[in-house]
C-alpha positions as CSV (number, residue, x, y, z in Angstrom):
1,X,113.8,85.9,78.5
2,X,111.2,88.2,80.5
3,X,112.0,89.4,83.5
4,X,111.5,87.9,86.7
5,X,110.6,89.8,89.5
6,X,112.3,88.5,93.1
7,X,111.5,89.6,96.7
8,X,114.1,89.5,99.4
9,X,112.7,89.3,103.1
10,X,115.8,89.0,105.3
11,X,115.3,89.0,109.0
12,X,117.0,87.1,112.1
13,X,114.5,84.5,111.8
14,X,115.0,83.3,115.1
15,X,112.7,81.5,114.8
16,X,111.2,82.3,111.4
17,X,106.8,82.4,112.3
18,X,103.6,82.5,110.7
19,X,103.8,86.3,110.4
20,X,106.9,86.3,107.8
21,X,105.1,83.5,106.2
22,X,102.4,85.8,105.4
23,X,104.3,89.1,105.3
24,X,106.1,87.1,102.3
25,X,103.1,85.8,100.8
26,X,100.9,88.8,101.0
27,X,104.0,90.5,99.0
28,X,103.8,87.7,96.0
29,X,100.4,87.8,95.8
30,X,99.7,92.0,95.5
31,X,102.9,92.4,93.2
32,X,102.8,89.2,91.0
33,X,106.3,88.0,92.6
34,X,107.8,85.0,90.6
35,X,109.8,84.2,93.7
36,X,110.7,85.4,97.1
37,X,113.8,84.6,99.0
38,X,114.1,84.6,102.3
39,X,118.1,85.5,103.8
40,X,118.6,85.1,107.6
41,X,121.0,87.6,108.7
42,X,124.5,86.8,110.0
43,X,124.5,89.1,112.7
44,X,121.4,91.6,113.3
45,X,123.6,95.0,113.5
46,X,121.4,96.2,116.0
47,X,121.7,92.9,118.7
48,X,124.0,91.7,120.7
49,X,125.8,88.4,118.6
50,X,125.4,85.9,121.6
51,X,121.5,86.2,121.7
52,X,121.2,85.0,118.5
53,X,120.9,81.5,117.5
54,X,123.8,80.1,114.9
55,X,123.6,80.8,111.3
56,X,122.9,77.1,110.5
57,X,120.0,76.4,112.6
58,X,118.0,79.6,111.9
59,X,118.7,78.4,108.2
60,X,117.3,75.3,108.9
61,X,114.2,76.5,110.7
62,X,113.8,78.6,107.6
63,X,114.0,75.8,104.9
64,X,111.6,73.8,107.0
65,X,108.9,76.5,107.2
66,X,109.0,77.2,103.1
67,X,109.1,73.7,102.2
68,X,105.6,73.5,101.1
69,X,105.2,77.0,99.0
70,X,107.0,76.4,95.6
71,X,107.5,80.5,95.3
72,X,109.4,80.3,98.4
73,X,113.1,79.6,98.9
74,X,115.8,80.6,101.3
75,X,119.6,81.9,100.8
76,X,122.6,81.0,102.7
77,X,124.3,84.5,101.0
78,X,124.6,86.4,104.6
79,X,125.0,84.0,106.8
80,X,128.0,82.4,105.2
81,X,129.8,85.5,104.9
82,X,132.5,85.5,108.4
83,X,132.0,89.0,108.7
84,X,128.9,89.4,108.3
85,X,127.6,92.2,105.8
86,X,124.6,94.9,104.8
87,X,121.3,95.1,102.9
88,X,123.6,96.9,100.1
89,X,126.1,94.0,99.8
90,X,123.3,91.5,99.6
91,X,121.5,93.4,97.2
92,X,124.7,94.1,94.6
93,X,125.1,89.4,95.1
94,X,122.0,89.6,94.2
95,X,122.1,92.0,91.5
96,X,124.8,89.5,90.0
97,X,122.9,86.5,90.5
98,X,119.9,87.3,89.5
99,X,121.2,89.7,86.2
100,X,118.3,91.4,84.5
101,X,115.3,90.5,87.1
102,X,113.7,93.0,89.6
103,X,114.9,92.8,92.6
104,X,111.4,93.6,95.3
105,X,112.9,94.7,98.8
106,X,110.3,94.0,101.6
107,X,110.4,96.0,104.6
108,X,108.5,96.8,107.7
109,X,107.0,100.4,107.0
110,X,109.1,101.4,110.2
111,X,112.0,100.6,108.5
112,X,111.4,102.6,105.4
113,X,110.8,105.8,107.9
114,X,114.0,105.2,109.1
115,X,115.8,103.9,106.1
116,X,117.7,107.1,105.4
117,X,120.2,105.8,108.9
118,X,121.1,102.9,106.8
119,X,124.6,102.5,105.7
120,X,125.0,102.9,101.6
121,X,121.0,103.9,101.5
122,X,121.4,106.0,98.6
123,X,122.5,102.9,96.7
124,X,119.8,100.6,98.4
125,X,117.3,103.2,97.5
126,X,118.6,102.6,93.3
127,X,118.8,99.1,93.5
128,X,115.5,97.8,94.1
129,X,112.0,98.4,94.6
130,X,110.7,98.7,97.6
131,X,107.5,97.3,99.7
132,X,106.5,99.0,102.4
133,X,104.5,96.7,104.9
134,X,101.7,98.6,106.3
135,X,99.4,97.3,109.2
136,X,97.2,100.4,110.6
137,X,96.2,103.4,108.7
138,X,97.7,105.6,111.5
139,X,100.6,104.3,109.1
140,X,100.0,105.0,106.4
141,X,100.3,108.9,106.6
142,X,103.9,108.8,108.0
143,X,104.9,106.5,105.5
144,X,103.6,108.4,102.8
145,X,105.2,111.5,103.3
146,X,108.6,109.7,103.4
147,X,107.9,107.6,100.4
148,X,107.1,111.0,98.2
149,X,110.0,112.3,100.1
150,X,112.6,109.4,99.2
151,X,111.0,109.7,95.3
152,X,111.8,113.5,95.3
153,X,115.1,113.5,96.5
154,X,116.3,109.6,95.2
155,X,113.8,108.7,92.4
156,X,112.9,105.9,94.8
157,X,110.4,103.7,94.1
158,X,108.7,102.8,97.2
159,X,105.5,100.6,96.7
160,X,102.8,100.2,99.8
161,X,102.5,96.5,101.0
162,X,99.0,96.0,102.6
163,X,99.3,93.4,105.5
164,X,97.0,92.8,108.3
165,X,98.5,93.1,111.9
166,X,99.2,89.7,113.7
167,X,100.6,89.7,116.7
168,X,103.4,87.2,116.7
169,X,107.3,87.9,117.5
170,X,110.1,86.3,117.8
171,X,111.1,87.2,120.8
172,X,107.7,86.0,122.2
173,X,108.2,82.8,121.3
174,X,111.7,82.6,122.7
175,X,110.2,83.6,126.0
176,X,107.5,80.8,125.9
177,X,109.6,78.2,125.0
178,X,112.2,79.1,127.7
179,X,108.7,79.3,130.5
180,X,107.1,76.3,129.3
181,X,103.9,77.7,127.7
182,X,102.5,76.6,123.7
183,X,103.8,78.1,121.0
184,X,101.0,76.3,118.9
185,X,99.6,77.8,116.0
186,X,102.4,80.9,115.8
187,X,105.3,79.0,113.5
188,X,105.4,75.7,111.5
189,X,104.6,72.1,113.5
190,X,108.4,71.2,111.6
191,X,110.1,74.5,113.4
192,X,108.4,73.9,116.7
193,X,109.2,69.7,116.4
194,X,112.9,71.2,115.8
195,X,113.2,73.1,118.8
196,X,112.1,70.6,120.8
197,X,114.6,68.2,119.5
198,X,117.5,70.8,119.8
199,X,116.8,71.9,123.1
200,X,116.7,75.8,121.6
201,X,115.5,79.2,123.7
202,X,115.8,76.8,126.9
């Protein structure tokens, strides 16, 4: 059986938007992905755990935006863990899941910079491939020098992601929902329909 190759875009997700639509899509299309996953987080490490919408419904919101893209799918693997857990545990699930196949990480380019903070990155950095998503060529630079860096020192393969900017966020759509103005146009009709009907950001 050849192998497959599978990118993993975690993220909060709340709510997913058109953004990590494309972020996901522009990654399938320049590296020939035969499917990408996309894993909400249990708890973003960095954020504080009542801010963030329930496992569940970020799930859902999820599912509902992929529905139509046959290479796209979502995982419950973090989210149903109590604890919580780390790129690095998802990655060795993965590994185990998925035995044989390339496993594509994709990641902001900021990220990448900063990826030697991470806990286990050494073990991250062997596990997968990485994309680097790169919007300005002020970017590129900095993220080049830590890429050859990262090879040198890890044999890390670290692969540039191309991806124009849009300026959509999360957190801006939580803030328009919660004042009253459209979120039109930035995330699925089906997410949007959903937080309506849940009552969500209010």
């Amino acid at each position: 059986m050849d192998c497959r190759k599978i990118g993993i875009l975690g993220g909060t997700f709340d709510p997913i938007h058109n953004a990590h639509l494309l972020l996901g899509e522009a990654a399938r299309e320049q590296f020939g992905l035969d499917r990408v996953i996309f894993i909400p987080n249990y708890l973003a490490h960095l954020k504080n755990r009542t801010e963030v919408s329930s496992g569940d419904t970020r799930y859902q919101m999820v599912k509902m935006a992929i529905n139509d893209n046959p290479y796209f799918t979502c995982s419950r693997l973090e989210i149903d863990k109590p604890e919580g857990t780390y790129t690095i545990d998802t990655l060795e699930d993965l590994k185990l899941m998925y035995p044989g196949d390339e496993l594509y990480l994709i990641l902001g380019g900021d990220s990448v910079i900063g990826i030697d903070t991470w806990y286990r990155y050494k073990d991250i950095l062997k596990s997968c491939i990485i994309l680097a998503a790169v919007r300005e060529e002020e970017d590129i630079a900095a993220l080049d020098k830590k890429r050859r860096e990262l090879k040198k020192l890890y044999d890390a393969d670290i692969r540039i992601l191309t991806f124009n900017r849009i300026d959509i966020s999360s957190t801006d759509i939580r803030d328009r929902v919660r004042t009253g103005r459209s979120v039109r146009y930035m995330l699925p009709d089906e997410c949007i329909e959903y937080i309506c009907i849940k009552g969500l950001y209010k």
